[in-house]
Rosetta silent file (secondary structure, phi, psi, omega in degrees, C-alpha in Angstrom):
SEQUENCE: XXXXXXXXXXXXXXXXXXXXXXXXXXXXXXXXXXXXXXXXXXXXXXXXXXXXXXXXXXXXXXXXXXXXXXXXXXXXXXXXXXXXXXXXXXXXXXXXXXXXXXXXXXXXXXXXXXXXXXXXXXXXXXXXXXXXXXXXXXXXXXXXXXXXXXXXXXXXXXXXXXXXXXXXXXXXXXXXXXXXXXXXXXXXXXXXXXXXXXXXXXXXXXXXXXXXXXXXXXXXXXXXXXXXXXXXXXXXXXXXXXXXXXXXXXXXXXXXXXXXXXXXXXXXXXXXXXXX
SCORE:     score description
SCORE:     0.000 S_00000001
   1 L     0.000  -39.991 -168.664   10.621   69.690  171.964 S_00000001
   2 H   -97.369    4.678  156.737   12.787   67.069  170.536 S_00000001
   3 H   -91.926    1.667  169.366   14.670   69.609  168.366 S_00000001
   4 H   -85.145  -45.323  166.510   15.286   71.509  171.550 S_00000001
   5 H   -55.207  -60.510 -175.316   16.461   68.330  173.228 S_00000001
   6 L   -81.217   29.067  171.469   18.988   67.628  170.544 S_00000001
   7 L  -111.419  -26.468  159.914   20.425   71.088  169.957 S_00000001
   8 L   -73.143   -1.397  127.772   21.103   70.329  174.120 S_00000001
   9 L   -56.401  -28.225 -123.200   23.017   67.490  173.364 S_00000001
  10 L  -128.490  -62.885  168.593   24.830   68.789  170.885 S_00000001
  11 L   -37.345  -31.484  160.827   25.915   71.748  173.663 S_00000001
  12 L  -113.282   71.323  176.844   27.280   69.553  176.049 S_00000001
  13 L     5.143   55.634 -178.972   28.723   67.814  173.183 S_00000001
  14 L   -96.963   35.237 -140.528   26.689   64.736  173.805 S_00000001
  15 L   -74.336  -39.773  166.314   26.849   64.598  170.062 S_00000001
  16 H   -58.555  -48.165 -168.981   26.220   60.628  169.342 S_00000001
  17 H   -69.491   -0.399 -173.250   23.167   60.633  171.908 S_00000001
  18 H   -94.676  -53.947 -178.982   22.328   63.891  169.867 S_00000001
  19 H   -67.190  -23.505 -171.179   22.086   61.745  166.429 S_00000001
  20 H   -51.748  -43.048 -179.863   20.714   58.759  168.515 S_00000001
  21 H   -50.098  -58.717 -147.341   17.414   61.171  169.630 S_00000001
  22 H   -61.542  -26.666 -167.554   17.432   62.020  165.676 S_00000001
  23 H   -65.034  -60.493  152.605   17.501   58.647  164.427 S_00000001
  24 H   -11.108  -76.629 -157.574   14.404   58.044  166.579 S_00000001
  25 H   -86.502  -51.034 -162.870   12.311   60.750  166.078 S_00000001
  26 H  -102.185  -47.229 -148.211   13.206   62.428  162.493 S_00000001
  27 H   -75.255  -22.122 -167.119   15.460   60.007  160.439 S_00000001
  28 L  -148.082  -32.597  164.698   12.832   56.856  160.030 S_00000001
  29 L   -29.827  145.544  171.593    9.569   58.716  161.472 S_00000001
  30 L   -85.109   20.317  -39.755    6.346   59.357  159.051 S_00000001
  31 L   176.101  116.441  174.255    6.397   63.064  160.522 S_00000001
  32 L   -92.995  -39.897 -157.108    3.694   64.551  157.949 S_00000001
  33 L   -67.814   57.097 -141.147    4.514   68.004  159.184 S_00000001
  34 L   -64.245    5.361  179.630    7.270   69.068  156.545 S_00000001
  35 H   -91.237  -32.143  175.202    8.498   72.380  158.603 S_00000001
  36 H   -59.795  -29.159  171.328    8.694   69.904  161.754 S_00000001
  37 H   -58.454  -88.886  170.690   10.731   67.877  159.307 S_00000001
  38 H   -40.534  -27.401 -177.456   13.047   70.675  158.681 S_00000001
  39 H   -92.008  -27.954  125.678   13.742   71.986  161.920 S_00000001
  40 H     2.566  -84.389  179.305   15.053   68.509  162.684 S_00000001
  41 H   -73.673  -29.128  165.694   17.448   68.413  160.052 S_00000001
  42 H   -51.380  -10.224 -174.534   18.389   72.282  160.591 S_00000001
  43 H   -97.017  -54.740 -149.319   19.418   71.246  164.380 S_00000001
  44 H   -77.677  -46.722  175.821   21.437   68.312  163.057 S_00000001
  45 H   -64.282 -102.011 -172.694   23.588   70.466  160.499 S_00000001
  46 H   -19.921  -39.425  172.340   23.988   73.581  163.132 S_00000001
  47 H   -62.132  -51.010 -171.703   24.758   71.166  165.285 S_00000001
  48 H   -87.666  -33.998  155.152   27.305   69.487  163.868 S_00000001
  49 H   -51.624  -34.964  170.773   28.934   72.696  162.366 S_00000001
  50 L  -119.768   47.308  118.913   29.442   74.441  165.529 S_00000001
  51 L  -133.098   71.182  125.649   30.802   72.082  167.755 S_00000001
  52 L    96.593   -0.587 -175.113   33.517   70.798  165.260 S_00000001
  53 L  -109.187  103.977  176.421   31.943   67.477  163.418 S_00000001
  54 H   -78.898  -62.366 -171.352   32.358   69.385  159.767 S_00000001
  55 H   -91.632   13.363  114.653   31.729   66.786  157.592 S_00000001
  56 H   -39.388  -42.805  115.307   29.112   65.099  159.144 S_00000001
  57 H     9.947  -41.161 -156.636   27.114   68.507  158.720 S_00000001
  58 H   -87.981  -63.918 -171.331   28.136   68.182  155.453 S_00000001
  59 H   -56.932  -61.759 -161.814   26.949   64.529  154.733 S_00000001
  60 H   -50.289  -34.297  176.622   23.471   65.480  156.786 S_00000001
  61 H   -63.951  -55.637  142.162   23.123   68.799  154.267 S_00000001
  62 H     5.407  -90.607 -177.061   23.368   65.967  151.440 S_00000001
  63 H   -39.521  -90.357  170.939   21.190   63.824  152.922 S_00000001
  64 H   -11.652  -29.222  177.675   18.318   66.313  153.520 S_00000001
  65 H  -105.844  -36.000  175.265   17.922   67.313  149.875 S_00000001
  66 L   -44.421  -57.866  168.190   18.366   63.381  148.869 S_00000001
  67 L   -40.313  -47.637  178.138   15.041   62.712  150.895 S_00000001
  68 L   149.075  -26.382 -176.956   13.201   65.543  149.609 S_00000001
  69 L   -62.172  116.534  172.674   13.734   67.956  152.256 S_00000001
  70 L   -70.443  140.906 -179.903   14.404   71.710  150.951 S_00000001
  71 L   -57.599  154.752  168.806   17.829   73.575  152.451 S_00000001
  72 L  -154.100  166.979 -178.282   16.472   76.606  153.767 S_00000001
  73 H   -54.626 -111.170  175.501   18.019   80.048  154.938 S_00000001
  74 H    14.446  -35.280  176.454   18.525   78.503  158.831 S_00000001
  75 H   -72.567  -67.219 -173.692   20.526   75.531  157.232 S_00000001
  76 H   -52.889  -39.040 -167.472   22.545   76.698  154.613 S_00000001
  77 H   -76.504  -29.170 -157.197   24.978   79.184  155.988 S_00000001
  78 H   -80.918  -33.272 -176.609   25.660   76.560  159.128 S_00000001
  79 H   -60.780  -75.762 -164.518   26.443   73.766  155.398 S_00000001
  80 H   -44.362  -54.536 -147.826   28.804   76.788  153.736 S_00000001
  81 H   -76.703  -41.228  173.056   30.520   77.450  157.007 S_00000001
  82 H   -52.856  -35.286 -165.427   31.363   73.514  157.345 S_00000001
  83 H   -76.597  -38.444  157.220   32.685   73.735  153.846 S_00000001
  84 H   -33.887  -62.512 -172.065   34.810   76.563  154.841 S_00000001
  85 H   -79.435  -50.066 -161.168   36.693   74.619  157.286 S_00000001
  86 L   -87.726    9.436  149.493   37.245   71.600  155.805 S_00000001
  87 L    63.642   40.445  176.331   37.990   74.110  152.341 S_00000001
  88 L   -77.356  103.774  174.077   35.394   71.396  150.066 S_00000001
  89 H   -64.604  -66.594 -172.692   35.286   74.060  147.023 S_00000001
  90 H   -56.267  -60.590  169.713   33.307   71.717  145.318 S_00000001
  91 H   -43.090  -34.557  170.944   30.444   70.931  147.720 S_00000001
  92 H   -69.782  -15.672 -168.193   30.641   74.724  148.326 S_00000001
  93 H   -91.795   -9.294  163.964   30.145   75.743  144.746 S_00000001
  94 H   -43.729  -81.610  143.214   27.223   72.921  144.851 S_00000001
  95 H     0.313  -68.157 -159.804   25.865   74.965  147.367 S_00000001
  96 H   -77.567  -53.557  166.995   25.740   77.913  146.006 S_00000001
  97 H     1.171  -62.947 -148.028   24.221   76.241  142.946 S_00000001
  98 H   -80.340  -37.865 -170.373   21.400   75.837  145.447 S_00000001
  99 H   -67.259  -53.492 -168.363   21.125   79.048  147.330 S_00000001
 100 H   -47.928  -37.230 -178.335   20.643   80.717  143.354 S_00000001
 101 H   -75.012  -23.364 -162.762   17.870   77.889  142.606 S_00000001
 102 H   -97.574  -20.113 -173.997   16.030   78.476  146.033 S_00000001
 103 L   100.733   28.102  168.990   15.981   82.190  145.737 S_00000001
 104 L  -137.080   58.976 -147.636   18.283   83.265  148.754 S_00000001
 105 L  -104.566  -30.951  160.597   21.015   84.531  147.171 S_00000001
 106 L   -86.670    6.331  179.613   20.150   88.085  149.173 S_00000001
 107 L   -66.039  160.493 -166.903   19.570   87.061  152.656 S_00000001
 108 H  -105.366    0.524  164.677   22.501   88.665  154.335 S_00000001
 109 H   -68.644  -62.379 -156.728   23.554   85.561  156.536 S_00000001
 110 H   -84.350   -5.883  150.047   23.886   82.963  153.596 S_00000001
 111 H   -63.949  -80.943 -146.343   25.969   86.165  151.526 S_00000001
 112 H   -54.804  -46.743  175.012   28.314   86.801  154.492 S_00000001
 113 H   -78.271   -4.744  175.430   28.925   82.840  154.683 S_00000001
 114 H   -58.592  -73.491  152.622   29.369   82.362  150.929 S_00000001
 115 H     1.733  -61.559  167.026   32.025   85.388  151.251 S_00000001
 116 H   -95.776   -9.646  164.205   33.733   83.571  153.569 S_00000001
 117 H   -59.953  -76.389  165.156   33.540   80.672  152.438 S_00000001
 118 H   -25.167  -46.698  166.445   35.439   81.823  149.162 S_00000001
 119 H   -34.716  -82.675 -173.339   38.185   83.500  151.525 S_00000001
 120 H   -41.405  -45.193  174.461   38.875   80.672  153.391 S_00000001
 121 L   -89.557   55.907  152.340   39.227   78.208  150.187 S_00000001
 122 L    42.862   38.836  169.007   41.830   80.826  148.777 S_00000001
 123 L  -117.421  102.222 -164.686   39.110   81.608  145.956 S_00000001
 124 H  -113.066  -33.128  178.306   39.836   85.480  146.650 S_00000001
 125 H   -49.226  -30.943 -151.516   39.499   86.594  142.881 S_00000001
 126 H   -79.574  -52.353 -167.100   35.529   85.437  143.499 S_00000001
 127 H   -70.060  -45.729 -145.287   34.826   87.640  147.092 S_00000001
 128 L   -70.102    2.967 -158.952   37.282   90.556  145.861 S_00000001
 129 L  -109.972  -12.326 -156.481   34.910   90.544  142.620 S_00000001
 130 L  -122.714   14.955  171.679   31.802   90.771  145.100 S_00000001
 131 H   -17.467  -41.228 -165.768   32.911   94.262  146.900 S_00000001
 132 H   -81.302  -31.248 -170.703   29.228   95.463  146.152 S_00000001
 133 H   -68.575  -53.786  168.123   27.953   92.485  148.052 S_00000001
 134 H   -74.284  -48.512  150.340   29.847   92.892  151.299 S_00000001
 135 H     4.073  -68.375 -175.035   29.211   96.197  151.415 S_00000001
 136 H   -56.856  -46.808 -159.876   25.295   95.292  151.116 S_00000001
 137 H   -44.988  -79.855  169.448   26.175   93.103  153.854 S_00000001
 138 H   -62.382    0.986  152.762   27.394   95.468  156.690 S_00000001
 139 H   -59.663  -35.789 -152.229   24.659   97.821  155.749 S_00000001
 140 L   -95.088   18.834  174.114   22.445   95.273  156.514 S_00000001
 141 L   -88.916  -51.161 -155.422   24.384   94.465  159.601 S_00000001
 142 L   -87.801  -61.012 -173.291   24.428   98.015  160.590 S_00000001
 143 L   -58.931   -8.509 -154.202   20.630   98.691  160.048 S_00000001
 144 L  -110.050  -15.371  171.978   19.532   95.563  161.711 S_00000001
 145 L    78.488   36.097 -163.112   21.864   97.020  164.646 S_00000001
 146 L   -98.217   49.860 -140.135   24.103   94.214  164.361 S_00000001
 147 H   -80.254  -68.478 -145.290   27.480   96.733  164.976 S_00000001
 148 H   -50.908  -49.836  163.694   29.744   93.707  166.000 S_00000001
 149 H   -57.533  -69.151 -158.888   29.272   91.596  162.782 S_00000001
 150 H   -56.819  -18.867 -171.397   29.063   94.637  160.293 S_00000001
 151 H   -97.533  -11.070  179.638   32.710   95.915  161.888 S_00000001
 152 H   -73.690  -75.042 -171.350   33.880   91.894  161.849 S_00000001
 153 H   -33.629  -79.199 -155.844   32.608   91.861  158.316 S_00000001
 154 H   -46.801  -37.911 -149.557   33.786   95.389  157.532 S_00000001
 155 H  -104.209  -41.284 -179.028   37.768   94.404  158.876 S_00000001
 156 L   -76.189  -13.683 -172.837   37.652   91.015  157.377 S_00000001
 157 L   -43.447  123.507  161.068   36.743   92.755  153.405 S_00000001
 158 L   -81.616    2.061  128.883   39.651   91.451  151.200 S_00000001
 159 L  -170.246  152.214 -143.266   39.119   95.174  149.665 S_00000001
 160 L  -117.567  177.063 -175.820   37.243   97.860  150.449 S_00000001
 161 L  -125.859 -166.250 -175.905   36.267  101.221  148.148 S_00000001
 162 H   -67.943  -43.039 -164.835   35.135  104.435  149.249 S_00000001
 163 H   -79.182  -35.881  127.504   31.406  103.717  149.563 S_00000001
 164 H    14.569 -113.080 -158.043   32.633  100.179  152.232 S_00000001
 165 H   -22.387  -46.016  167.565   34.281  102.980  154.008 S_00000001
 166 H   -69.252  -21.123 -165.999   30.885  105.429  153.786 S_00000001
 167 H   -95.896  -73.204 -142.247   28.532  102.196  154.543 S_00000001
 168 H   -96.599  -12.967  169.237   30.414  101.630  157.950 S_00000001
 169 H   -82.696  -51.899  163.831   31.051  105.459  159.341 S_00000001
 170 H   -20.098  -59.133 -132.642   27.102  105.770  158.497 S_00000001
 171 H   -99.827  -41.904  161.791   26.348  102.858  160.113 S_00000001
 172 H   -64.666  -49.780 -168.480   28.626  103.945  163.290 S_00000001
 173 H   -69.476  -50.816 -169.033   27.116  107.604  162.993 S_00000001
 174 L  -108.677   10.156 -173.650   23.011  105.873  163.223 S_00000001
 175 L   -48.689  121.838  163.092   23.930  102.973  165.385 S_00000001
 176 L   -88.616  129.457 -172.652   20.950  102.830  167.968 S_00000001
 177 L  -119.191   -4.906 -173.683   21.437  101.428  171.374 S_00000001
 178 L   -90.289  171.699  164.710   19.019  101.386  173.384 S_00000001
 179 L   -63.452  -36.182  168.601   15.346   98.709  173.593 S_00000001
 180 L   -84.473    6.964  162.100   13.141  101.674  172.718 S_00000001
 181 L    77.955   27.830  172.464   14.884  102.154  169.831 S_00000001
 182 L   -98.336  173.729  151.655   16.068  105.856  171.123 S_00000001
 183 L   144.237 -152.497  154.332   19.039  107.218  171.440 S_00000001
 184 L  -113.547 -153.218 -139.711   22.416  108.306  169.663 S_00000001
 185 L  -144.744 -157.339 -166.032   24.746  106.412  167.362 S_00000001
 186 L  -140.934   65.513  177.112   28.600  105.545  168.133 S_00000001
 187 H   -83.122  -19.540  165.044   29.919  109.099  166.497 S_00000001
 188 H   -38.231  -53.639 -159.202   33.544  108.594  168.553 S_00000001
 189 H   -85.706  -17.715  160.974   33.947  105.680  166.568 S_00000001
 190 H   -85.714    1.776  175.491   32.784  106.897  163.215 S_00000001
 191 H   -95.139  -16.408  168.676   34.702  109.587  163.510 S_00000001
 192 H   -55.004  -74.457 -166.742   37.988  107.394  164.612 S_00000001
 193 H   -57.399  -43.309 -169.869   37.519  105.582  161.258 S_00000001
 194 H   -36.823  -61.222  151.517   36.724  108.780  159.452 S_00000001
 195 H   -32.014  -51.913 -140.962   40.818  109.265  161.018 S_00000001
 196 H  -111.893   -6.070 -171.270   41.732  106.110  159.046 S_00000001
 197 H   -97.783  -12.911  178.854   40.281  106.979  156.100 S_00000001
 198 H   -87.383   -9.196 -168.011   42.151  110.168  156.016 S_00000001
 199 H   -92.638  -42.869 -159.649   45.466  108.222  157.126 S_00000001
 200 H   -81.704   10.293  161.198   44.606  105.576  154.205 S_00000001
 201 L    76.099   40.100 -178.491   44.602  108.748  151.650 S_00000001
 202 L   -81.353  159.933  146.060   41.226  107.811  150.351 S_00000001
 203 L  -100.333  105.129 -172.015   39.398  109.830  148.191 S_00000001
 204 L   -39.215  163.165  169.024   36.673  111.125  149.927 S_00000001
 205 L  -149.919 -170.486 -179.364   33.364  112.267  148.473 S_00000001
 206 H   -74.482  -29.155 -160.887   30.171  113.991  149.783 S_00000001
 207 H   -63.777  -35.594  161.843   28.124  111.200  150.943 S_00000001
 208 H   -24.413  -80.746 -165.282   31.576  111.039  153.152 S_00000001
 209 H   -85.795   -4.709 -173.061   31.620  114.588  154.557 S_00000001
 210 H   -99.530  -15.775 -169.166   28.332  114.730  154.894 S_00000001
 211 H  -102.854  -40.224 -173.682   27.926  110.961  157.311 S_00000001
 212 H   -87.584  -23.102 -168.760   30.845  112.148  159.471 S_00000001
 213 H   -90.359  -13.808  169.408   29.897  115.956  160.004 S_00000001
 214 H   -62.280  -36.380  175.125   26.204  114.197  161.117 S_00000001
 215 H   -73.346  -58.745  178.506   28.294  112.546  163.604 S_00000001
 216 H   -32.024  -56.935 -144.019   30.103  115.956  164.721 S_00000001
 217 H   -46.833  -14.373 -156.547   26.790  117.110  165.032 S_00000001
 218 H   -92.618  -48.175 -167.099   25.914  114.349  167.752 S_00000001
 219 H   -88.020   18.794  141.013   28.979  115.352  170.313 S_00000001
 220 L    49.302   74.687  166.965   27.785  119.171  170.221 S_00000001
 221 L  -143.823  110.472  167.931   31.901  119.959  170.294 S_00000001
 222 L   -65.943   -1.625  165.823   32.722  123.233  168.948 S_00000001
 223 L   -87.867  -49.273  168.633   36.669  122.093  168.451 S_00000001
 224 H   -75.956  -32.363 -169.187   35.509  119.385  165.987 S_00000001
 225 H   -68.152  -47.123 -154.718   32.663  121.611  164.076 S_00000001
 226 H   -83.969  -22.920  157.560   35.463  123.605  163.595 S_00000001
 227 H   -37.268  -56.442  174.788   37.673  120.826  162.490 S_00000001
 228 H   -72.119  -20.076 -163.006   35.487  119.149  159.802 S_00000001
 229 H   -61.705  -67.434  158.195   34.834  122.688  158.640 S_00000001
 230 H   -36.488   -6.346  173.614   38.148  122.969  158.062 S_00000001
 231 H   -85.967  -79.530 -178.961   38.569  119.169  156.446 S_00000001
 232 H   -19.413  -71.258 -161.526   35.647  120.342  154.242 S_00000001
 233 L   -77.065  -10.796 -169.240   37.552  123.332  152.829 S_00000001
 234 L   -98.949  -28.375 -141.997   41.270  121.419  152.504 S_00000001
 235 L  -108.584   26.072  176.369   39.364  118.472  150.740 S_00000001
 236 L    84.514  -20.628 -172.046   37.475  120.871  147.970 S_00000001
 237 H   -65.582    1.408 -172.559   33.655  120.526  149.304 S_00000001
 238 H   -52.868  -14.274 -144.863   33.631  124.449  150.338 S_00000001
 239 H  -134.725    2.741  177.390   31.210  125.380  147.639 S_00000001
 240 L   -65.000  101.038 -176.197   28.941  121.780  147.827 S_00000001
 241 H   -81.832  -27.264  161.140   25.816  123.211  149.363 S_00000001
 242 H   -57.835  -45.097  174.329   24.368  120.149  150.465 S_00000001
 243 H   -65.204  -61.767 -160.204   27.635  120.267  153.035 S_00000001
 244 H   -69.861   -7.538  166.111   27.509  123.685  153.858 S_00000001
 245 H   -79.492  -40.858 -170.571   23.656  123.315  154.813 S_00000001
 246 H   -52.053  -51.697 -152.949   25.202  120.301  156.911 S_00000001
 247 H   -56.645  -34.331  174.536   27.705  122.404  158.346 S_00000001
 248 H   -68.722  -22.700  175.968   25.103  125.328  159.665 S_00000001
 249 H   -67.014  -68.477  -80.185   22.587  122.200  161.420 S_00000001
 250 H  -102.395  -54.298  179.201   25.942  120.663  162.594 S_00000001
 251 H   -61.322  -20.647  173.937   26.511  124.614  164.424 S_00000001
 252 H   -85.200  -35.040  161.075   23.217  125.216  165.366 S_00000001
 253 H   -63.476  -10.275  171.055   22.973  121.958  166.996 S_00000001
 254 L  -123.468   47.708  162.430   25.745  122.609  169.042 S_00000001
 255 L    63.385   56.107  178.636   24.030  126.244  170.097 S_00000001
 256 L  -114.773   39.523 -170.238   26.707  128.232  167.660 S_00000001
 257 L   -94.544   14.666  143.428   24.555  130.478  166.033 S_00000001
 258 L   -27.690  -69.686 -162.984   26.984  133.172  165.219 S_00000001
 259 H   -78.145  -28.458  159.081   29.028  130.971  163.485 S_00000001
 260 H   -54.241  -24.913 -157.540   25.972  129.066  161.848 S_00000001
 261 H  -103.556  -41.656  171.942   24.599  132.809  160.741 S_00000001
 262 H   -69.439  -43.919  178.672   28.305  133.436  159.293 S_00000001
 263 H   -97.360   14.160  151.137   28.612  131.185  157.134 S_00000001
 264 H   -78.630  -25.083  159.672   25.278  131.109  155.982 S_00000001
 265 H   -49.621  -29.850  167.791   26.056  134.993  154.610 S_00000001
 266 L  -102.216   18.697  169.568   28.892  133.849  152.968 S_00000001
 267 L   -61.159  140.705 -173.071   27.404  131.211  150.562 S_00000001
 268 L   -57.745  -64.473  161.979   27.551  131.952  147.360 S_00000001
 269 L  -111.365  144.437 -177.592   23.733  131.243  146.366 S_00000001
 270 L  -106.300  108.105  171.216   21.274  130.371  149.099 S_00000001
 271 L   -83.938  109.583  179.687   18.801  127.784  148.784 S_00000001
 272 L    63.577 -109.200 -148.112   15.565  127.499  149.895 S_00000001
 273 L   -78.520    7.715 -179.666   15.820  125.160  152.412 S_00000001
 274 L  -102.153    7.389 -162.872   19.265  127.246  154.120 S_00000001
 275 L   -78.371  121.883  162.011   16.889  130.319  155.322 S_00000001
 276 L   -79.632    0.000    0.000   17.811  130.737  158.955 S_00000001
């Protein structure tokens, strides 16, 4: 209750009466209950990082391991992101020190603020070195159905490679939207990037042609099946068989089986699993 009260202080920026409750309750209290402990000082940091008192956040993240109290994933990212703004390298690389000692060095919140936290303090050599990391990130954005962040993430990358580019049309392509966890994806929009990756001259691969023609396959449009076919054959994949199995679901799912039936007859060897 009284960590509910002060993160409602803190909202209508009632932010001294927010530390006053704390002083009270958590800051000189006997509180045996160390998680009750912690959720305390996790309100007080969060607090004071998002509405605009950095380095007080900053001091309280201090404080909290001087006492005894461990940093925890809930804490930490709202400490990095203070560090960010106010660009304290050193307290951030302190930090990090900490997330590696506690064992959270893969949660995908306290990555994404490390990440930016290096951006922001102009140490761009460190995220542009950690490619594989954001990456992990806006998978784990994208599986978690988090589309807004992983395309935030995905936009903000200080450079991205082919598999970036394959992690976020995927990710667009299996997007779920609904509560029951039914539905379709966002293939308009993975195929719109799929567009930018062909404007940015990338070089494509299968895992590529194969996440975007999954996407055809969703809008049932017989003007795009025949498009990516055609991509497929300008960009070398004609003879890939894992595509050209895609390409006969991607026609049968959109009732084409003529054209699904042709080009299974002209594959060179037929495997298995292509038997119409």
């Amino acid at each position: 209750m009284i960590a509910k009260l002060i993160d409602c202080l803190f909202t209508t920026k009632k932010t001294e009466l927010a530390s006053s409750v704390f002083t009270w309750r958590g800051y000189y209290s006997n509180i045996s209950n160390q998680s009750s402990v912690n959720v305390l000082w996790t309100t007080m940091i969060k607090g004071y990082s998002c509405y605009g008192s950095f380095k007080e956040s900053l001091v309280f993240y201090v404080e909290i391991k001087r006492r005894g109290v461990f940093p925890n994933i809930f804490n930490i990212p709202f400490a990095v992101k203070s560090c960010a703004v106010v660009k304290a390298l050193s307290e951030s690389q302190q930090i990090h020190s900490d997330i590696v000692k506690l064992g959270f060095v893969s949660n995908v919140f306290v990555q994404t603020a490390l990440l930016d936290m290096y951006v922001k303090c102009g140490r761009m050599e460190i995220a542009e070195k950690n490619v594989v990391s954001w990456s992990v990130i806006v998978d784990g954005y994208c599986r978690h159905g988090m589309l807004d962040l992983a395309q935030k993430m995905f936009h903000e990358m200080p450079n991205r490679n082919v598999v970036t580019w394959n992690v976020m049309v995927d990710g667009l392509t299996r997007y779920r939207v609904d509560t029951q966890g039914q539905g379709s994806g966002k293939p308009e929009e993975a195929i719109k990037l799929f567009h930018e990756m062909l404007e940015a001259n990338l070089k494509l691969d299968a895992v590529t042609m194969l996440t975007v023609i999954s996407a055809v396959s969703q809008l049932e449009s017989l003007h795009l099946c025949a498009w990516i076919e055609n991509c497929v054959t300008e960009r070398g994949f004609r003879f890939d068989l894992r595509i050209l199995n895609a390409i006969i679901i991607m026609y049968v799912q959109c009732e084409s089986i003529e054209k699904a039936f042709e080009i299974f007859e002209k594959m060179p060897n037929k495997p298995f699993p292509c038997f119409l």
